[in-house]
N, CA, C and O of each residue as an XYZ file, in Angstrom:
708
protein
N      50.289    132.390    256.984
C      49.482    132.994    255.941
C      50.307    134.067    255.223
O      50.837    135.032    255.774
N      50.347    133.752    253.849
C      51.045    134.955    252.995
C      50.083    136.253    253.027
O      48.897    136.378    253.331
N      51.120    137.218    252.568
C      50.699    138.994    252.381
C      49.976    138.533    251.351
O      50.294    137.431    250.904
N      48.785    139.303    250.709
C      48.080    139.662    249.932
C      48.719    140.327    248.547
O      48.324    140.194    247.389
N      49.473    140.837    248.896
C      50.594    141.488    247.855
C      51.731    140.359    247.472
O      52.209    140.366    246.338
N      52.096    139.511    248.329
C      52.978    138.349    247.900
C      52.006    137.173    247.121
O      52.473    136.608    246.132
N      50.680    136.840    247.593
C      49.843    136.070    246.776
C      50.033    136.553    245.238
O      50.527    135.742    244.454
N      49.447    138.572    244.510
C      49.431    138.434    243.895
C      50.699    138.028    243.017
O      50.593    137.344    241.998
N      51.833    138.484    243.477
C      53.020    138.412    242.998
C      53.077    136.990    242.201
O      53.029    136.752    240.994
N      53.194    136.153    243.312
C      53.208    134.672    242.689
C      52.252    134.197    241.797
O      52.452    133.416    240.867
N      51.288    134.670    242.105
C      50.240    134.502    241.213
C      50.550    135.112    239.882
O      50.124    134.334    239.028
N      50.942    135.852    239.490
C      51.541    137.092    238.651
C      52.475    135.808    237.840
O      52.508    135.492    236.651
N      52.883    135.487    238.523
C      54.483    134.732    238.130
C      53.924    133.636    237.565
O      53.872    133.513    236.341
N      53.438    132.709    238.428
C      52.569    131.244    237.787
C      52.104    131.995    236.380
O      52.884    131.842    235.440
N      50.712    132.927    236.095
C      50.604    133.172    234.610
C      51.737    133.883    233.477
O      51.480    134.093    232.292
N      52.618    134.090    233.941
C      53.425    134.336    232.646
C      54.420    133.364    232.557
O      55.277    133.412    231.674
N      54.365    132.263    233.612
C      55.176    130.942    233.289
C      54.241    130.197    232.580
O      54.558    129.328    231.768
N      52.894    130.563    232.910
C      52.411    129.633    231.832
C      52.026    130.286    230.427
O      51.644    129.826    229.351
N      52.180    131.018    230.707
C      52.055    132.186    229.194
C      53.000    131.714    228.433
O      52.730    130.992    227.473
N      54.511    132.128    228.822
C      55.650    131.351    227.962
C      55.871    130.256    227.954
O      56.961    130.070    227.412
N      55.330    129.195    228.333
C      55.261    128.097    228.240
C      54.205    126.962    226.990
O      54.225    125.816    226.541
N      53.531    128.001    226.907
C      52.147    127.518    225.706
C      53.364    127.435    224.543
O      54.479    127.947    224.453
N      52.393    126.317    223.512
C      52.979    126.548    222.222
C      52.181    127.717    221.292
O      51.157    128.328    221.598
N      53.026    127.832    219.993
C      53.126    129.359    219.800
C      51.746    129.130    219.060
O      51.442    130.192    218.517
N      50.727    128.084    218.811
C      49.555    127.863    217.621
C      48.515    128.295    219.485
O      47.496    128.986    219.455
N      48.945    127.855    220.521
C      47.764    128.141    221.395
C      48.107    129.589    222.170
O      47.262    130.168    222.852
N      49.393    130.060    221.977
C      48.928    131.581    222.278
C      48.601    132.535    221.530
O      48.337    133.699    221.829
N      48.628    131.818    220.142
C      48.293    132.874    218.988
C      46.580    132.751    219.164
O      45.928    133.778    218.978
N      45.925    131.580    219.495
C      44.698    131.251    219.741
C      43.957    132.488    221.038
O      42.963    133.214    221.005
N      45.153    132.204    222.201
C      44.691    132.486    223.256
C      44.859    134.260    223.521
O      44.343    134.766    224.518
N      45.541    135.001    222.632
C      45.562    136.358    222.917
C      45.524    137.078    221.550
O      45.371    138.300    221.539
N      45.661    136.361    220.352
C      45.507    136.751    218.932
C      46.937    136.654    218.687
O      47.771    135.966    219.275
N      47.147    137.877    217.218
C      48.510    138.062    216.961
C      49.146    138.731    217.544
O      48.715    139.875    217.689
N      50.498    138.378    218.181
C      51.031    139.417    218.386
C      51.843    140.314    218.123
O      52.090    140.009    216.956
N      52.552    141.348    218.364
C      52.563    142.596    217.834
C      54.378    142.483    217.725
O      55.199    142.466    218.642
N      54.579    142.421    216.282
C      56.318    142.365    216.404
C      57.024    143.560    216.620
O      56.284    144.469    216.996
N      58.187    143.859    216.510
C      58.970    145.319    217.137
C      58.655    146.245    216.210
O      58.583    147.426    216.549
N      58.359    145.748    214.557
C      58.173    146.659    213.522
C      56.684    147.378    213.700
O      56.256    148.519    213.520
N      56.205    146.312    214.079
C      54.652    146.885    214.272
C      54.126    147.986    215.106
O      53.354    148.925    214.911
N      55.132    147.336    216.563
C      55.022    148.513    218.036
C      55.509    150.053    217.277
O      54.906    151.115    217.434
N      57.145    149.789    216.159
C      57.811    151.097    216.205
C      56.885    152.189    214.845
O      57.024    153.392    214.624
N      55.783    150.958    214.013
C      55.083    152.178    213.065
C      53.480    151.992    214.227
O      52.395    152.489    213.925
N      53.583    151.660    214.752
C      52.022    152.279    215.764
C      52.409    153.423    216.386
O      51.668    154.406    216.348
N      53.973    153.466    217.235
C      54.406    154.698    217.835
C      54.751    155.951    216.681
O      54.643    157.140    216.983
N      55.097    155.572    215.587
C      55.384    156.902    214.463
C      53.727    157.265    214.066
O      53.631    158.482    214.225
N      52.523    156.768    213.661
C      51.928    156.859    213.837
C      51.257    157.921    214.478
O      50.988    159.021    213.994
N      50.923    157.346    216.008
C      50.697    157.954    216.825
C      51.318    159.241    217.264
O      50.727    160.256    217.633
N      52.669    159.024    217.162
C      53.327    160.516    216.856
C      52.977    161.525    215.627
O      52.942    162.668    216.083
N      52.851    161.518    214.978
C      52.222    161.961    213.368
C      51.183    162.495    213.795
O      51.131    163.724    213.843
N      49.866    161.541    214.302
C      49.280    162.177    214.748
C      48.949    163.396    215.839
O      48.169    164.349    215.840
N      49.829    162.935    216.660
C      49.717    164.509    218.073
C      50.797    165.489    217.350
O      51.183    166.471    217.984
N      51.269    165.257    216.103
C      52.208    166.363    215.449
C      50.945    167.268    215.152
O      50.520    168.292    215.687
N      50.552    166.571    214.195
C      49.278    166.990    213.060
C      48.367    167.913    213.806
O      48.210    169.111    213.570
N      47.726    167.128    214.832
C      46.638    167.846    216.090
C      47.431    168.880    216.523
O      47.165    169.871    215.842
N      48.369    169.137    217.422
C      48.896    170.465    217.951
C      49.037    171.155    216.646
O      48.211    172.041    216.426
N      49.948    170.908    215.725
C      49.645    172.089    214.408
C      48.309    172.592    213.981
O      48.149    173.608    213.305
N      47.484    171.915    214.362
C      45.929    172.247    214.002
C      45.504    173.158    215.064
O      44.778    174.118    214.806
N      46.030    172.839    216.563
C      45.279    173.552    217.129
C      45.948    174.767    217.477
O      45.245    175.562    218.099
N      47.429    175.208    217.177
C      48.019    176.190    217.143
C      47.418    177.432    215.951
O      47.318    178.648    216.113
N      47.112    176.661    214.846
C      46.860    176.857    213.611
C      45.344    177.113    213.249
O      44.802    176.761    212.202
N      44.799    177.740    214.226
C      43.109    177.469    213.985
C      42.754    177.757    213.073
O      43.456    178.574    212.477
N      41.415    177.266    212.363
C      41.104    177.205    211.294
C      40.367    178.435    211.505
O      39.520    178.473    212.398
N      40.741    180.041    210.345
C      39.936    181.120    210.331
C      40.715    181.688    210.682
O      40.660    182.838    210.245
N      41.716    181.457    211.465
C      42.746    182.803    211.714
C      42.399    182.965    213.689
O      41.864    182.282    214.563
N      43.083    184.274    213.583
C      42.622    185.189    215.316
C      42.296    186.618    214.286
O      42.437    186.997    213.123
N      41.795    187.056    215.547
C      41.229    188.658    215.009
C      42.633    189.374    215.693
O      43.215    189.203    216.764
N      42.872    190.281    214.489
C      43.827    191.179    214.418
C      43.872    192.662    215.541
O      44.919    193.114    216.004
N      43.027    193.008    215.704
C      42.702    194.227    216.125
C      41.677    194.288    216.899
O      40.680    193.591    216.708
N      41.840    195.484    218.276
C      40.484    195.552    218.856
C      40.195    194.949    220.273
O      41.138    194.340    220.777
N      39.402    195.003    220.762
C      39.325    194.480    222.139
C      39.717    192.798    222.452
O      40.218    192.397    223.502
N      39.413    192.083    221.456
C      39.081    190.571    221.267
C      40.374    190.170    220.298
O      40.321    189.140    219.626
N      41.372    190.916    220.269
C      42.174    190.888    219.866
C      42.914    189.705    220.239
O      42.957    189.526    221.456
N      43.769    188.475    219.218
C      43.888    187.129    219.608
C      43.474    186.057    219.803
O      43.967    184.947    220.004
N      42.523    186.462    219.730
C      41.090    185.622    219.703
C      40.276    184.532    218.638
O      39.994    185.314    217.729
N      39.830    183.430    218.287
C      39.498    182.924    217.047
C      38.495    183.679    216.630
O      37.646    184.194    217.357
N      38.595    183.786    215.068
C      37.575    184.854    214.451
C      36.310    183.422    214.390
O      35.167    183.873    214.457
N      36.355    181.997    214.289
C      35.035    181.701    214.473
C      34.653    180.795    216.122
O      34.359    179.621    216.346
N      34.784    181.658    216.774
C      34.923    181.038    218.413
C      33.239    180.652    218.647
O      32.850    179.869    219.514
N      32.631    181.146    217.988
C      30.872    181.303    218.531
C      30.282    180.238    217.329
O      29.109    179.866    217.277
N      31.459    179.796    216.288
C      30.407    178.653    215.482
C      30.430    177.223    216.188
O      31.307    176.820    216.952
N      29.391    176.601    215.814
C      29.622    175.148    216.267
C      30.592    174.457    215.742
O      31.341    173.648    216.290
N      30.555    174.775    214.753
C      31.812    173.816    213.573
C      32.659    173.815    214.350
O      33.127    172.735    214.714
N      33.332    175.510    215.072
C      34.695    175.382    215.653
C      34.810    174.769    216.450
O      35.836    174.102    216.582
N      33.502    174.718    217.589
C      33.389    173.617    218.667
C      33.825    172.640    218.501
O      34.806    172.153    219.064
N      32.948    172.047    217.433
C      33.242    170.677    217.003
C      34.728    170.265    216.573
O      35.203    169.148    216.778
N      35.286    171.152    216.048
C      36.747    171.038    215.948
C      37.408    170.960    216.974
O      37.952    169.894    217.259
N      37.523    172.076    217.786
C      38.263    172.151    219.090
C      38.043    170.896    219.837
O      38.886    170.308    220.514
N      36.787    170.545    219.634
C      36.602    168.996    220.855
C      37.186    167.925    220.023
O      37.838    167.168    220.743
N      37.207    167.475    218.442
C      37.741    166.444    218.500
C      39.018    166.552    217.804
O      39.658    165.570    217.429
N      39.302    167.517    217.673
C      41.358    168.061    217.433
C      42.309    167.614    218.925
O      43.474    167.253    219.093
N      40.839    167.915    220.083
C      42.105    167.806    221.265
C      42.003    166.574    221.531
O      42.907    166.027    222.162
N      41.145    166.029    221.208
C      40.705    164.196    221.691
C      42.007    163.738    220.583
O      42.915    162.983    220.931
N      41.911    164.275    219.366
C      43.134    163.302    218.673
C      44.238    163.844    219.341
O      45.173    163.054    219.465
N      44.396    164.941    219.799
C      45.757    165.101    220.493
C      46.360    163.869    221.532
O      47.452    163.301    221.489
N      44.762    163.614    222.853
C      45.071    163.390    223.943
C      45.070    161.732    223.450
O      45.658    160.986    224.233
N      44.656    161.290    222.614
C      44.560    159.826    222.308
C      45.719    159.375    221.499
O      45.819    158.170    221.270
N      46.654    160.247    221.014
C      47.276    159.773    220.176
C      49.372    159.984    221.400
O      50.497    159.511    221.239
N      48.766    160.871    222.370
C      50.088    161.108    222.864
C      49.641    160.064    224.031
O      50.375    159.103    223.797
N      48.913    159.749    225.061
C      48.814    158.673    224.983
C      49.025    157.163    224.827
O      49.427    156.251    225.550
N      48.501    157.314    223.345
C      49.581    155.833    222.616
C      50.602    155.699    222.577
O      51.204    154.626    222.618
N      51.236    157.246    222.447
C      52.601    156.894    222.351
C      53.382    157.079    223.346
O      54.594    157.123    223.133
N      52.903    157.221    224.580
C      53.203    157.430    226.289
C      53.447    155.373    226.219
O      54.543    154.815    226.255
N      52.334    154.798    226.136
C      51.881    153.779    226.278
C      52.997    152.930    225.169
O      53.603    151.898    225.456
N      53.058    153.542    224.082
C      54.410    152.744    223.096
C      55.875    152.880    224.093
O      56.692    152.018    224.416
N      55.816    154.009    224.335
C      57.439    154.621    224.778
C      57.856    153.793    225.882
O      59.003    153.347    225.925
N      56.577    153.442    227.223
C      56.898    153.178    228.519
C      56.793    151.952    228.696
O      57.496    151.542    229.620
N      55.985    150.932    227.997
C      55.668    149.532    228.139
C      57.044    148.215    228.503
O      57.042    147.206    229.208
N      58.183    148.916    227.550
C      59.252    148.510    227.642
C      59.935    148.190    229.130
O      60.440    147.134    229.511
N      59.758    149.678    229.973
C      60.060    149.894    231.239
C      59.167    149.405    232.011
O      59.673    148.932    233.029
N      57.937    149.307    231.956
C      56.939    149.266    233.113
C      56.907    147.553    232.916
O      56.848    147.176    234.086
N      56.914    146.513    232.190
C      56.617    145.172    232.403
C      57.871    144.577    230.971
O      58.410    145.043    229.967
N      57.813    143.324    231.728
C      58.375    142.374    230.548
C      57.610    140.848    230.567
O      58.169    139.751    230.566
N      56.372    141.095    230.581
C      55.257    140.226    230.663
C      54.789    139.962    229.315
O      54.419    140.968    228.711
N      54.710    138.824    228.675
C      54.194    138.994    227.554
C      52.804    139.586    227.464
O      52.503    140.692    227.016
N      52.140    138.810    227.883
C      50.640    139.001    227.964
C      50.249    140.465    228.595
O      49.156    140.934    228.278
N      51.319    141.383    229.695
C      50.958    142.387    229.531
C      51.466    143.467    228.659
O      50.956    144.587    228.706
N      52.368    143.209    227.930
C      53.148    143.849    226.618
C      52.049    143.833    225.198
O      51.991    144.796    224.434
N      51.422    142.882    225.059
C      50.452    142.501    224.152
C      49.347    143.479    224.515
O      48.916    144.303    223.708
N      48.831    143.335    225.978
C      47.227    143.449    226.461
C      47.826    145.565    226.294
O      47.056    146.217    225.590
N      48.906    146.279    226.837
C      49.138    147.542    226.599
C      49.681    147.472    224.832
O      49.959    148.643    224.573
N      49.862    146.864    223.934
C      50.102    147.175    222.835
C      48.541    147.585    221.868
O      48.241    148.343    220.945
N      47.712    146.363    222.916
C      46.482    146.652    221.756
C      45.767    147.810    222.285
O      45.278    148.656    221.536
N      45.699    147.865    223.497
C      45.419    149.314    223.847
C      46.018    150.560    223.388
O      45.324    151.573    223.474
N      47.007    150.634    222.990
C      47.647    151.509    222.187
C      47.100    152.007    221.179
O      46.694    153.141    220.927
N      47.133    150.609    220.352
C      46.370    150.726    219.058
C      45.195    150.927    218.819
O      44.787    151.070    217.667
N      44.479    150.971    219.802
C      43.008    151.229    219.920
C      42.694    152.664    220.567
O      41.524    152.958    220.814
N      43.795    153.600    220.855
C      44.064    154.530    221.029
C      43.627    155.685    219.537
O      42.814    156.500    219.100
N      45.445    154.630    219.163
C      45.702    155.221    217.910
C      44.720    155.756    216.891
O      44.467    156.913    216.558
N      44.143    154.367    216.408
C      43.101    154.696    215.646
C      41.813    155.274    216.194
O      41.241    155.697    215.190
N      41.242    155.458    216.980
C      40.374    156.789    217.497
C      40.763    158.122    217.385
O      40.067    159.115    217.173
N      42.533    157.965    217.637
C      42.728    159.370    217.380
C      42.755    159.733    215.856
O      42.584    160.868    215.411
N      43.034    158.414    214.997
C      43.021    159.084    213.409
C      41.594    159.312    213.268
O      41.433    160.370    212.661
N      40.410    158.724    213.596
C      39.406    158.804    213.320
C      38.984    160.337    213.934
O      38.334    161.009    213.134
N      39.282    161.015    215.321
C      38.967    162.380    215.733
C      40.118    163.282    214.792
O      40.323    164.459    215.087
N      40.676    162.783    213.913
C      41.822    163.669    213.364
C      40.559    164.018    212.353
O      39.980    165.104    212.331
N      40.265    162.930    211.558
C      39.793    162.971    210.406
C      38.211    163.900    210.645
O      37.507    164.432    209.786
N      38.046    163.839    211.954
C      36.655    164.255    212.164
C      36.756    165.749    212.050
O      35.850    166.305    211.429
N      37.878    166.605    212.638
C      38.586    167.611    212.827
C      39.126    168.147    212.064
O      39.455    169.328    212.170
N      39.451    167.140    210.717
C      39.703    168.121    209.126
C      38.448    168.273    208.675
O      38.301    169.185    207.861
N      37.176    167.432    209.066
C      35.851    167.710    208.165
C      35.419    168.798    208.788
O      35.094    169.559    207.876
N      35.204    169.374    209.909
C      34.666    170.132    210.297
C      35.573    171.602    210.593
O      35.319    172.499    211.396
N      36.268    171.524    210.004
C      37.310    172.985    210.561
C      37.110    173.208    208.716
O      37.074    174.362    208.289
N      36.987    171.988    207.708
C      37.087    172.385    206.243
C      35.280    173.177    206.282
O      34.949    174.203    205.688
N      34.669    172.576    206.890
C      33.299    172.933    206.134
C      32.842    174.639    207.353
O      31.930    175.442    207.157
N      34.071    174.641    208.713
C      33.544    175.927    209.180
C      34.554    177.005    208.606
O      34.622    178.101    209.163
N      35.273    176.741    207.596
C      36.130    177.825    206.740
C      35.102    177.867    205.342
O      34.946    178.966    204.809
N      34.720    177.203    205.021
C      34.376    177.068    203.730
C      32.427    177.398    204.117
O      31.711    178.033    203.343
N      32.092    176.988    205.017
C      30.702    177.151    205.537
C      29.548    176.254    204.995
O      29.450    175.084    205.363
N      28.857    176.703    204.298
C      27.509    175.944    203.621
C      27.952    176.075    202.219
O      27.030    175.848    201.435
N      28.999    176.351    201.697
C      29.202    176.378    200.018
C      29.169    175.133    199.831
O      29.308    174.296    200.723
N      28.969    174.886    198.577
C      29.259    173.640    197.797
C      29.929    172.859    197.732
O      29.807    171.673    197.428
N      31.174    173.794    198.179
C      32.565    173.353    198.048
C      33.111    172.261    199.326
O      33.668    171.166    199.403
N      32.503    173.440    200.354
C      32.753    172.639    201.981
C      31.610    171.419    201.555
O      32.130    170.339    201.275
N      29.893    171.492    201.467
C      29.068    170.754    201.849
C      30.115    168.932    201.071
O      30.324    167.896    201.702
N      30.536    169.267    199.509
C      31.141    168.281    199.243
C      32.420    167.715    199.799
O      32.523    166.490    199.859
N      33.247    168.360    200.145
C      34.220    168.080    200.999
C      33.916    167.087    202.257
O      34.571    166.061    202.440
N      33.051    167.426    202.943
C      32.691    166.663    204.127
C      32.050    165.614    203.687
O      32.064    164.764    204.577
N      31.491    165.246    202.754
C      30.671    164.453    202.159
C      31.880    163.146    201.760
O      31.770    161.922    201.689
N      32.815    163.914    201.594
C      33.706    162.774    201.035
C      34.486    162.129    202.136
O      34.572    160.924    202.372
N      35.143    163.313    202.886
C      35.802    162.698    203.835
C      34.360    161.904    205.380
O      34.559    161.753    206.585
N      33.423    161.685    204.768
C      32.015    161.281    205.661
C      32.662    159.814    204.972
O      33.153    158.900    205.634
N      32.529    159.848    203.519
C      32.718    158.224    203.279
C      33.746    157.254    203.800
O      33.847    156.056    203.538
N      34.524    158.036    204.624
C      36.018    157.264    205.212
C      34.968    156.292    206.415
O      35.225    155.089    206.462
N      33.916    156.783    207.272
C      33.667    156.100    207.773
C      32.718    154.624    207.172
O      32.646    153.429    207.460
N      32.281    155.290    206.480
C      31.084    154.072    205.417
C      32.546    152.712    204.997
O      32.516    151.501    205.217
N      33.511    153.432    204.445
C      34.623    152.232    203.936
C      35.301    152.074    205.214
O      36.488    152.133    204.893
N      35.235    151.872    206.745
C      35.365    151.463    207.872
C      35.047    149.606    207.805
O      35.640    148.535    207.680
N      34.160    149.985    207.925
C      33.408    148.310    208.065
C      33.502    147.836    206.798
O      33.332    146.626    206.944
N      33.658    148.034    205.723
C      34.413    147.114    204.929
C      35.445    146.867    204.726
O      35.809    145.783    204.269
N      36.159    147.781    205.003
C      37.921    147.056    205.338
C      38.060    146.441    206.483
O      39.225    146.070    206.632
N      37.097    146.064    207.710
C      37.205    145.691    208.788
C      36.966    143.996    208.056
O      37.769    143.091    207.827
N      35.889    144.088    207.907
C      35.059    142.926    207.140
C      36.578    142.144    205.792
O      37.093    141.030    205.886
N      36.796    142.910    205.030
C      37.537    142.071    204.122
C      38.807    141.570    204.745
O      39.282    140.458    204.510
N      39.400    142.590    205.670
C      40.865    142.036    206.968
C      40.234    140.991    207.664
O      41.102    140.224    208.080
N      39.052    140.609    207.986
C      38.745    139.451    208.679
C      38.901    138.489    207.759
O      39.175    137.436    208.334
N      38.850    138.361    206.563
C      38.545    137.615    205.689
C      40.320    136.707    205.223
O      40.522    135.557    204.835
N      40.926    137.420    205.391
C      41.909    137.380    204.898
C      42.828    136.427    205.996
O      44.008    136.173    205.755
């Protein structure tokens, strides 16, 4: 009787012999498209861009620190929600986007499996874009807790609100295509 650990091994082995073995119309069927070197190296710039962007944001708080005084260093809007709301999804784009690119950088080293090179690429990318989406969430709400209830902020957020409305139609017309 084989080890349990030698089963999976072989087992391991049988599916990526038969992985590379398919023709290229039934693995494009069987796992989608897959992801060429140009694609992996702008998902990882990307994703880098993004945890640039996020740490500058969160070094950079929106409102300043208080200058003087006991609370000195401190964010001058620490007690609004807005900032909350910033702080929680500034660090989510941080942690989702370094991450991806943990997951871009190491995939190389950790397998040479197709199917698991593919199955960690789309995870990546499904990273990625959550973190642009908490990026984007994190400029609306750090713009409208600097700017507050003016006109100025209420429209601002209003616009960058429509990025999600044109979501599902660029999802919808890329299917189409």
């Amino acid at each position: 009787m084989q080890d349990p650990i030698e089963q999976l091994k072989l087992g391991e082995e049988k599916q990526n012999e038969q992985f590379d073995k398919k023709p290229k119309n039934e693995l494009e069927k069987s796992v989608g498209r897959f992801f060429t070197k140009e694609a992996k190296e702008t998902h990882l710039l990307v994703a880098t861009l993004i945890a640039t962007v996020s740490f500058a944001a969160g070094i950079t708080l929106p409102g300043g620190t208080i200058q003087d005084g006991e609370h000195k260093s401190t964010p001058i809007m620490r007690d609004k929600a807005s900032f909350i709301v910033f702080t929680v999804s500034n660090t989510l784009a941080m942690v989702l986007a370094t991450a991806a690119a943990h997951i871009h950088l190491f995939t190389p080293l950790i397998t040479k499996a197709k199917w698991k090179v593919h199955f960690l690429c789309e995870l990546a990318l499904r990273f990625t874009l959550r973190a642009l989406l908490a990026m984007i969430v994190a400029f609306a709400v750090a713009t409208y807790a600097v700017l507050e209830s003016s006109l100025l902020g209420i429209a601002l957020v209003t616009l960058v609100s429509l990025y999600f409305c044109m979501v599902p139609c660029l999802k919808a017309s890329m299917a189409r295509i």
